[in-house]
C-alpha positions as CSV (number, residue, x, y, z in Angstrom):
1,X,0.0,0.0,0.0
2,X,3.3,2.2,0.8
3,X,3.4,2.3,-3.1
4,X,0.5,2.7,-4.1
5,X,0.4,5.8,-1.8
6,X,3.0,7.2,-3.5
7,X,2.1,7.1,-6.7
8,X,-0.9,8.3,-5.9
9,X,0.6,11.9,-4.5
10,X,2.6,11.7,-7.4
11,X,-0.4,11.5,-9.6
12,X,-2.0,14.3,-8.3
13,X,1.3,16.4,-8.3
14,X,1.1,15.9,-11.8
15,X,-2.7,16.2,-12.7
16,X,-1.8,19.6,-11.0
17,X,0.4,21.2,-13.0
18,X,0.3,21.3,-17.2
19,X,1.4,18.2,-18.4
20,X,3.1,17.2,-21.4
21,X,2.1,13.9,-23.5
22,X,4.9,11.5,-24.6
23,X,4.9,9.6,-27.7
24,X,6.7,6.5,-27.9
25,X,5.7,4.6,-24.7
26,X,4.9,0.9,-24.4
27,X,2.2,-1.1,-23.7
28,X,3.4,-1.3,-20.0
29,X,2.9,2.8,-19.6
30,X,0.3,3.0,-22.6
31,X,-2.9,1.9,-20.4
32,X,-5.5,3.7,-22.5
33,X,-4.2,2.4,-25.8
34,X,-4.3,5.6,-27.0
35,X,-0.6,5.9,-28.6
36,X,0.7,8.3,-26.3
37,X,1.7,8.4,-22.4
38,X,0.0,10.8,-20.0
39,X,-1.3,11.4,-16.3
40,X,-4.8,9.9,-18.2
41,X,-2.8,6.4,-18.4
42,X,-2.8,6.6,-14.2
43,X,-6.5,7.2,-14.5
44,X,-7.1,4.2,-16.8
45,X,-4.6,2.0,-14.8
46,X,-6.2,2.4,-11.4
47,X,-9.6,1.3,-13.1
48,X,-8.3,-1.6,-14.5
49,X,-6.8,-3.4,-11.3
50,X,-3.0,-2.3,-12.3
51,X,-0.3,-4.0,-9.7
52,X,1.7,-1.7,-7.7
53,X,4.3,-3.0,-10.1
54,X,2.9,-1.7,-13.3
55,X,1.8,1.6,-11.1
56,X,5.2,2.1,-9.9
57,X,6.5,1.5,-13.5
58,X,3.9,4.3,-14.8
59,X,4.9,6.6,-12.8
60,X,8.2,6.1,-13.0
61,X,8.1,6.9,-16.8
62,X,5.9,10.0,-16.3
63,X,8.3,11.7,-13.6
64,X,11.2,10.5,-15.3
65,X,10.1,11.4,-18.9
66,X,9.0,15.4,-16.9
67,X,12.5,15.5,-15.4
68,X,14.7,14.5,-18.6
69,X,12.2,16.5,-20.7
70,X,14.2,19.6,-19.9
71,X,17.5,17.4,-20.4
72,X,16.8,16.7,-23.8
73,X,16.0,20.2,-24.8
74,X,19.6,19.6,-26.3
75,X,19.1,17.0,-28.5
76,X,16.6,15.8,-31.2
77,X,15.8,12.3,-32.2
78,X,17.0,10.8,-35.5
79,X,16.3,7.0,-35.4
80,X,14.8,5.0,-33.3
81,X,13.3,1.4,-32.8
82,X,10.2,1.3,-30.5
83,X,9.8,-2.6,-31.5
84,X,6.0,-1.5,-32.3
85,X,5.7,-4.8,-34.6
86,X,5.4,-8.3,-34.4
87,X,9.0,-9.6,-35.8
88,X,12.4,-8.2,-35.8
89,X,12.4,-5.1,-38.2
90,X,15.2,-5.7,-40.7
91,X,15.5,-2.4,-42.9
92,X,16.6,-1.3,-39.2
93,X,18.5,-4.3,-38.0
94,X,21.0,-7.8,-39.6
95,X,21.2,-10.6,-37.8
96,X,25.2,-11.6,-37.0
97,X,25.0,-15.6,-37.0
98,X,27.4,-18.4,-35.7
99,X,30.1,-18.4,-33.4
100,X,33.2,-17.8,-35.5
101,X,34.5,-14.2,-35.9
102,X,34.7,-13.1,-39.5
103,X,36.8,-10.6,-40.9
104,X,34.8,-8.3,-43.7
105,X,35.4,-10.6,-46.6
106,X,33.3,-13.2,-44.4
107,X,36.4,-15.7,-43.5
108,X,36.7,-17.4,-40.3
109,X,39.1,-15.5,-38.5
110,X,38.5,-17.1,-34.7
111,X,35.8,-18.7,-33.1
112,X,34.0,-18.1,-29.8
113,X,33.4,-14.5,-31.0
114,X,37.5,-14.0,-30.2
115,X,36.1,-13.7,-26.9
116,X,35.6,-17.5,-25.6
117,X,31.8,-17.4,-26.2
118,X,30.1,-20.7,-26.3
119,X,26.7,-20.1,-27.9
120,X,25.6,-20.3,-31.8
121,X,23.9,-16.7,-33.1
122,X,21.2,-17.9,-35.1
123,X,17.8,-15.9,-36.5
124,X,15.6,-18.3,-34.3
125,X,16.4,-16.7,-30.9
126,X,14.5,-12.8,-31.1
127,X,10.8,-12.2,-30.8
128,X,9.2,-9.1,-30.8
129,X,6.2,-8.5,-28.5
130,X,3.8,-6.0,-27.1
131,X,6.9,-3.5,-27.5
132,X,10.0,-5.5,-26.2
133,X,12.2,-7.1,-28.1
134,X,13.4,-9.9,-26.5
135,X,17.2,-12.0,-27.1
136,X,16.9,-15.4,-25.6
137,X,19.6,-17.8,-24.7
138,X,18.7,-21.3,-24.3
139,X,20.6,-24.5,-23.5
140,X,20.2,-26.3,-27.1
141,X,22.1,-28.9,-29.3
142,X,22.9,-27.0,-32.4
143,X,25.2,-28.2,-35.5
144,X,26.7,-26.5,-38.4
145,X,28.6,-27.8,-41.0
146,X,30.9,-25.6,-40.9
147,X,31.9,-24.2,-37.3
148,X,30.7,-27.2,-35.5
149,X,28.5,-28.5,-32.3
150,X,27.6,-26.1,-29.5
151,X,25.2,-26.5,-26.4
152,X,24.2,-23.2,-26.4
153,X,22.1,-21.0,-28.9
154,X,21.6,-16.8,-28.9
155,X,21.2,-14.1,-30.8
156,X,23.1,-11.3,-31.8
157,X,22.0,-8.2,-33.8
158,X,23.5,-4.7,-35.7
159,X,22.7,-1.6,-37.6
160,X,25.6,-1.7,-39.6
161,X,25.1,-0.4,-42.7
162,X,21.5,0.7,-42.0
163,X,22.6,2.9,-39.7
164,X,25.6,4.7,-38.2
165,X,26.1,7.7,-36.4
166,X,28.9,10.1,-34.9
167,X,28.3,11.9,-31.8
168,X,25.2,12.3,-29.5
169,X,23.0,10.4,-27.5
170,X,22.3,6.8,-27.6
171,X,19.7,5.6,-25.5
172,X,18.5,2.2,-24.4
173,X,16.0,0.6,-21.9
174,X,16.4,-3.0,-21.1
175,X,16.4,-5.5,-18.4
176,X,18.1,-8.9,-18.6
177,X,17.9,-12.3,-16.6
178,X,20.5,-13.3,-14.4
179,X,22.5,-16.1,-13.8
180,X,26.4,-17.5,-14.4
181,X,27.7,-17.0,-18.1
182,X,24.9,-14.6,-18.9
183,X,26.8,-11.8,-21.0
184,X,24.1,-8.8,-21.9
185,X,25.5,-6.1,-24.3
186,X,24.7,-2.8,-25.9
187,X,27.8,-1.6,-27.7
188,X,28.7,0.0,-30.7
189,X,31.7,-0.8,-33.7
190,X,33.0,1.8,-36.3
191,X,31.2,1.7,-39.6
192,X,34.2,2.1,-41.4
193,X,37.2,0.6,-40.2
194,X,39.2,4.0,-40.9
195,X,42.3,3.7,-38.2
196,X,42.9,0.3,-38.8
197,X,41.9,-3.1,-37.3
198,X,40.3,-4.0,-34.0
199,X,40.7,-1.9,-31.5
200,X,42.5,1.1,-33.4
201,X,39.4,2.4,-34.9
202,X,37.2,1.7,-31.3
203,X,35.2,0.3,-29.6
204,X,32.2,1.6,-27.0
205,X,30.7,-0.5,-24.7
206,X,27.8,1.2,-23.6
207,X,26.5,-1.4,-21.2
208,X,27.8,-4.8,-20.7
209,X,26.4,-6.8,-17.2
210,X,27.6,-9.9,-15.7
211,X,24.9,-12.4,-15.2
212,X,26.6,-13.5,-11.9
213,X,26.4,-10.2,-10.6
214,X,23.7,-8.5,-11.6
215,X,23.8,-5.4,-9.4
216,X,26.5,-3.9,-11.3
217,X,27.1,-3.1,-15.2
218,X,29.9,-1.2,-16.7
219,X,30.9,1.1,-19.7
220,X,33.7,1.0,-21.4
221,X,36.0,2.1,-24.4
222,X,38.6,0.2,-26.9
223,X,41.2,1.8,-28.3
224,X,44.9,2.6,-29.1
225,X,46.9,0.2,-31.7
226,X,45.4,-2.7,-33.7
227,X,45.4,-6.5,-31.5
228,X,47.7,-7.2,-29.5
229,X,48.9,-3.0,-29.1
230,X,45.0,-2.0,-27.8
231,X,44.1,-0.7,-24.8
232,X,40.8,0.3,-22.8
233,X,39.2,2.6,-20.0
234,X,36.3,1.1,-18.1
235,X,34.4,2.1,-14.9
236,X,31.6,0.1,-12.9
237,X,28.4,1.4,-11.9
238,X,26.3,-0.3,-8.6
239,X,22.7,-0.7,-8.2
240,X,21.6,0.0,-5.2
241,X,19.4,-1.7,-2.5
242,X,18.9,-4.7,-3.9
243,X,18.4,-3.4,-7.8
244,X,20.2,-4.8,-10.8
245,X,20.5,-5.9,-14.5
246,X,17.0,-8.0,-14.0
247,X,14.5,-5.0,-13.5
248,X,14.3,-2.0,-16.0
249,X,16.8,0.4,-16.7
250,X,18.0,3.1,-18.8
251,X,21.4,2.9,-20.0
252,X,23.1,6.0,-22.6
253,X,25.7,8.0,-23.6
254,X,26.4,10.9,-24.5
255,X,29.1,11.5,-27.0
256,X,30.6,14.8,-28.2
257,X,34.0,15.7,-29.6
258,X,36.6,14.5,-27.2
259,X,34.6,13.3,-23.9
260,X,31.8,10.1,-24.1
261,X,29.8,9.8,-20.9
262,X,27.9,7.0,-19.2
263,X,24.7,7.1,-17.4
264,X,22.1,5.0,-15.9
265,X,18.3,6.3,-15.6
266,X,20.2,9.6,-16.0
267,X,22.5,9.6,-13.2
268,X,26.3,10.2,-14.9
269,X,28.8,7.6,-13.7
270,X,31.7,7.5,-16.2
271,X,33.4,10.3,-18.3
272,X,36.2,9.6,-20.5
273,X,38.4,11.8,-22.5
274,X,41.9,10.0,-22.4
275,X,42.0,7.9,-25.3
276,X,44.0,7.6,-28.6
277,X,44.7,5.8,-32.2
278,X,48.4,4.9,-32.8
279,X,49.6,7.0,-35.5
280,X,46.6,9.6,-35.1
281,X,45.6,12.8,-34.3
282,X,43.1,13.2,-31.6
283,X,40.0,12.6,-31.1
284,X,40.5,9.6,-32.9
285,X,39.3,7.5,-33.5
286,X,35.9,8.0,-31.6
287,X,35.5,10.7,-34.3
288,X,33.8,8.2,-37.0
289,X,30.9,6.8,-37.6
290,X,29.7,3.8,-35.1
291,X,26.5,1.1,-36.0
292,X,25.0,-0.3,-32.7
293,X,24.9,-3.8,-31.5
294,X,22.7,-6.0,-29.3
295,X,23.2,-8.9,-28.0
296,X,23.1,-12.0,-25.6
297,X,26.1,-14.0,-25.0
298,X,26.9,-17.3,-22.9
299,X,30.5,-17.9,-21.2
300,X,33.2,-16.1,-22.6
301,X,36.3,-14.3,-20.6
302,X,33.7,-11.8,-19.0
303,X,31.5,-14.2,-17.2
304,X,32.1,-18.0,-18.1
305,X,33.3,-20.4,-16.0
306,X,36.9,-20.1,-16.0
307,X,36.9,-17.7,-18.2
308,X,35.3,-20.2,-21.1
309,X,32.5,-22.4,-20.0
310,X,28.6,-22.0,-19.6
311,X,26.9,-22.4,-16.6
312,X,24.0,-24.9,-17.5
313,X,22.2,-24.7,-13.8
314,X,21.7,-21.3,-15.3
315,X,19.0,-22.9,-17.2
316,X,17.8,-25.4,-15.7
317,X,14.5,-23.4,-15.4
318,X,14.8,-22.5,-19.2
319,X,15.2,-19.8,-21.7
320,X,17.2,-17.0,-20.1
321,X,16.0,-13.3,-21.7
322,X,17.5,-9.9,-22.5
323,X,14.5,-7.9,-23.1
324,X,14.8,-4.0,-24.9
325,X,12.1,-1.7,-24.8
326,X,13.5,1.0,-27.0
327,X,16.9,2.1,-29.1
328,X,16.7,5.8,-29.4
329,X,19.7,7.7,-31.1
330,X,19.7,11.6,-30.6
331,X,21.3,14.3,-32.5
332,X,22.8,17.4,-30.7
333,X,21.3,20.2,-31.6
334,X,23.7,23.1,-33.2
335,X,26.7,20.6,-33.1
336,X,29.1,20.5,-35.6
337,X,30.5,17.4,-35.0
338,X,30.5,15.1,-37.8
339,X,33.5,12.1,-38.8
340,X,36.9,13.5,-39.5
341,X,37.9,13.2,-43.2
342,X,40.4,10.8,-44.0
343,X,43.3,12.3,-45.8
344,X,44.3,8.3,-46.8
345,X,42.0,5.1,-46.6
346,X,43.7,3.2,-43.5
347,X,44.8,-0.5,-44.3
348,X,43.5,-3.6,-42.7
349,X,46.6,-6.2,-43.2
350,X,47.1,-9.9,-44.6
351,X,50.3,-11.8,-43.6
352,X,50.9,-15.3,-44.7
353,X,54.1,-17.5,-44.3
354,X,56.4,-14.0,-44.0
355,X,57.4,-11.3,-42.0
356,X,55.9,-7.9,-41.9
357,X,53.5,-5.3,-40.8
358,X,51.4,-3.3,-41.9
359,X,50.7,-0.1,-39.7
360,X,48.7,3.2,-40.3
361,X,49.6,6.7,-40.0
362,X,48.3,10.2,-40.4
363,X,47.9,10.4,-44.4
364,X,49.7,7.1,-45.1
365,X,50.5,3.0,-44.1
366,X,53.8,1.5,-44.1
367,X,54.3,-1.6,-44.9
368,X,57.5,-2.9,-43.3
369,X,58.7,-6.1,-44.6
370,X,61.5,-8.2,-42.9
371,X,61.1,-11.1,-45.2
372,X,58.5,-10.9,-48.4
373,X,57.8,-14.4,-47.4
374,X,57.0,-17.2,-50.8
375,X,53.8,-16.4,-52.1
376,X,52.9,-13.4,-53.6
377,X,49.9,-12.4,-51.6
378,X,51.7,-13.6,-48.6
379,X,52.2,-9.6,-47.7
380,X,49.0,-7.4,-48.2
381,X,47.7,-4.1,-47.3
382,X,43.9,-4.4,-47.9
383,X,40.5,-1.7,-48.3
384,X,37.9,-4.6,-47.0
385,X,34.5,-4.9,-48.4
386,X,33.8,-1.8,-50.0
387,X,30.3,-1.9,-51.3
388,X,29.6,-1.8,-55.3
389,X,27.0,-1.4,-57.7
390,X,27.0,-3.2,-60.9
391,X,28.1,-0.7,-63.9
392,X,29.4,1.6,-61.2
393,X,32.9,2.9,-62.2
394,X,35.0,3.9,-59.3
395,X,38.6,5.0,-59.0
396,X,41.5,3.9,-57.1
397,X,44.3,7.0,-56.7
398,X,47.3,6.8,-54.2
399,X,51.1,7.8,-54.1
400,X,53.8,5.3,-53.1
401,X,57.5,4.5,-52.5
402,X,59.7,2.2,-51.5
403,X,63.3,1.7,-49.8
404,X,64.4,-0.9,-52.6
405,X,63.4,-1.1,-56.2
406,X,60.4,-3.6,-56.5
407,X,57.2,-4.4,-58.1
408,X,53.8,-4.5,-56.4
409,X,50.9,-5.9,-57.5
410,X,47.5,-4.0,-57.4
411,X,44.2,-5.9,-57.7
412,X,40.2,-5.2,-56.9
413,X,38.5,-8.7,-56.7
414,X,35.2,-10.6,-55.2
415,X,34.8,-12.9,-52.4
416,X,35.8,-15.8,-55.1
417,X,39.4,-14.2,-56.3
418,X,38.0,-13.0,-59.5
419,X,40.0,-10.1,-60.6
420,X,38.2,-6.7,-61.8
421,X,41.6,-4.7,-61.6
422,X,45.3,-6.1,-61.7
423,X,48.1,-4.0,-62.2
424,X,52.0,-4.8,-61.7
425,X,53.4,-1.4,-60.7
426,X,57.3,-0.7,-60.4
427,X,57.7,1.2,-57.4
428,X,61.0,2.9,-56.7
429,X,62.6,5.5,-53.1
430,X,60.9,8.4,-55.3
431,X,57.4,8.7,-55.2
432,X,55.2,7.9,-57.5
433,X,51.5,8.8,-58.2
434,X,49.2,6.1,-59.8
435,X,45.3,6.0,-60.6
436,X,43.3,3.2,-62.0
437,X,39.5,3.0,-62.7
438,X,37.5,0.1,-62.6
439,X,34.1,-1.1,-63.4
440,X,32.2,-3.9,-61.6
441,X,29.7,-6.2,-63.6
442,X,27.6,-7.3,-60.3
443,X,26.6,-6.0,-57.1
444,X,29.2,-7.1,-54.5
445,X,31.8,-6.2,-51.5
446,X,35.1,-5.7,-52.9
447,X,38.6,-6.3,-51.8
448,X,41.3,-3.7,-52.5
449,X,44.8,-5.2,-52.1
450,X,48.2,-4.1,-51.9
451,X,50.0,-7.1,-53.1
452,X,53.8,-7.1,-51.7
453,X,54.6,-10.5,-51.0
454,X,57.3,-12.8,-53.2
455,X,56.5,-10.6,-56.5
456,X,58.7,-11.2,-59.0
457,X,61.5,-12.8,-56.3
458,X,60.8,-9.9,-54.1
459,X,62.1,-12.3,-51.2
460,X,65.5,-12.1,-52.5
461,X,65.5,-8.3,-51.8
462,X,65.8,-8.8,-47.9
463,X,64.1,-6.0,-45.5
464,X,62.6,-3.0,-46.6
465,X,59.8,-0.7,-46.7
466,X,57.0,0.3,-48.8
467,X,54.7,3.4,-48.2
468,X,51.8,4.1,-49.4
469,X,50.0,7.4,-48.9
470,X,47.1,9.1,-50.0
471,X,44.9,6.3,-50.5
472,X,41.1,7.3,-52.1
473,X,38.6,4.6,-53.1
474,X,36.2,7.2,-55.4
């Protein structure tokens, strides 16, 4: 009755002043189905026999919605899923499946997610209902012909190229079961990997809970060189009295040009502003675009038993959820921030059977080769996956040198090798400017490559090293 009370004086406090309405709410808040969420829905929820639950969740959302009404004066929506439907909206949302981590040509690059994760992402583990989309784990036999057998099954879903933003504020209200090896995450990954591989273009964890302790999240960032050279910057936040991951919450950031902070239900916990990517000029690289992810994993280094293994007690009483009410992503108003131009196309690298890297700088990569290896892909500098139209013509420009007198080769081909540019280029200590057009006959992803392996005995030439700068992909 205590809360019922309460809500009750809050009611009135409300019905006493002018109130706003708020579009956007769920069924839980929308009690007179009327599409929008107002002191008329604590009316319509006292004469229908509402729980002090449901009460207590109304009139959270009205005094929290009045209270960060003046908050986000600043900003101004610009996408959003409110999970209105009955099934998993894909012109908003792609479904990431399996368990092995792919690199952007789609091959297997590691599996358990590079993270020790033991579930299978399939399609079959979202439903969408009354508002809430919900991510279920379950303890399942599942085999693939390819990556194998797992015990465990999950989903795991991204915006990427649907949707990508730089700056502002992303918003999310969720609430997740708890248990051992539960892993809930909202999280974002640069659209464009511009500085380089994982985690020199970033990484921002927005929210990531442990299942075994639930009264505590955290928010993080990713940054620095590419694997192993990365570094991050974390901070916890506590529930209190007895609150946690399994009842509702809001979780955000707010991201502007050099600081991202963390809140939950509003209250500011984490500010970061410390971060950097090797070979760049702050603020990068969290000054790109990012694409958000959701998603539900089981075991892993963050919660798995020893730092691997599920937890099946976990489900012994079934199906364990992570349930999201909303995705909103705001825009400041009157900011100017918007993703720093590139002044050359970063490289991811390829290394086979020789000895090199490949590493990024401010308006060039270098490619430094201690020994060019057999093969002649067996050292690559690579532009991954960039999207093509059939008929579409596009242009390949950059300057280059190298310590030694050599040839590189210089190709633009599909996921099955075929070869829509290939050019043998003689590359020499004095610069040199080269530009090739190309035209695609198909819709596809396209690999770029900077072929500077054992080209035409290129091994015999011993260390040396090629750079390549102002890279453009037009």
């Amino acid at each position: 009755m205590k809360a019922l009370k309460i809500l009750t004086a809050a009611a009135l406090l409300l019905a006493s002043v002018p109130f706003p309405a708020y579009a956007g709410g769920s069924p839980k808040t929308d009690f007179n189905g009327d599409g929008i969420v107002d002191i008329f829905d604590m009316v319509s929820a006292r004469k229908k026999g509402a729980s002090a639950e449901e009460l207590r969740v109304l009139g959270s959302f009205l005094l929290g919605n009045e209270t960060e009404r003046s908050a986000d004066n600043d900003y101004e929506l610009i996408w959003s899923d409110e999970f209105s439907g009955d099934r998993l909206d894909e012109s908003k949302w792609s479904y990431e499946l399996g368990n092995w981590k792919l690199d952007d040509s789609g091959n297997y690059v590691t599996n358990g997610w590079g993270n020790n994760e033991q579930e299978f992402y399939t399609s079959q583990n979202t439903a969408v209902k009354d508002g809430i989309l919900t991510i279920a784990a379950r303890k399942e036999s599942w085999v693939d012909e390819k990556q194998g057998s797992y015990d465990y099954t999950s989903a795991r879903i991204n915006t990427q190229h649907k949707f990508s933003v730089c700056g502002g504020k992303i918003e999310v209200r969720a609430r997740c079961d708890s248990g051992k090896s539960l892993w809930p995450a909202i999280w974002m990954l640069p659209e464009d990997s511009a500085y380089g591989g994982w985690a020199s273009s970033g990484e921002i964890d927005i929210m990531e809970g442990w299942g075994s302790t639930p009264d505590k999240i955290c928010g993080t960032i990713h940054f620095g060189g590419a694997w192993p050279n990365n570094t991050y910057l974390t901070n916890d936040y506590i529930f209190k009295n007895g609150d946690g991951t399994q009842n509702w919450h809001t979780y955000s950031i707010e991201w502007e040009r050099g600081e991202i902070r963390w809140y939950v239900d509003g209250a500011l916990y984490s500010t970061q502003s410390d971060w950097y990517s090797e070979g760049f000029s702050y603020p990068a690289p969290f000054d790109q675009n990012f694409y958000v992810i959701l998603n539900l994993a089981v075991g892993g280094h963050f919660d798995g038993i020893d730092g691997i293994y599920a937890e099946p007690a976990t489900f012994a009483d079934g199906e364990k959820h992570f349930d999201i009410d909303y995705v909103r992503v705001y825009e400041k108003k009157g900011s100017d921030f918007s993703p720093t131009e590139m002044t050359s196309l970063s490289l991811d690298n390829y290394i086979e059977g020789a000895e090199a890297s490949v590493v990024n700088k401010e308006g060039c990569t270098v490619v430094d080769i201690k020994n060019a290896g057999e093969l002649e892909y067996a050292v690559m500098g690579l532009l991954r996956s960039r999207e093509v139209k059939a008929g579409e013509k596009h242009t390949l420009s950059f300057d280059v040198s190298s310590t030694v007198p050599r040839n590189m080769v210089v190709t633009a081909e599909d996921s099955s090798y075929t070869r829509y540019l290939d050019e043998k280029v003689e590359i020499t200590p004095e610069k040199k400017h080269f530009s090739f057009d190309v035209t695609f006959a198909a819709d596809m992803a396209a690999d770029i490559k900077f072929q500077l392996g054992n080209i035409d005995n290129a091994a015999s030439l011993g260390a040396h090293e090629v750079t390549l700068y102002n890279i453009s992909w037009t």
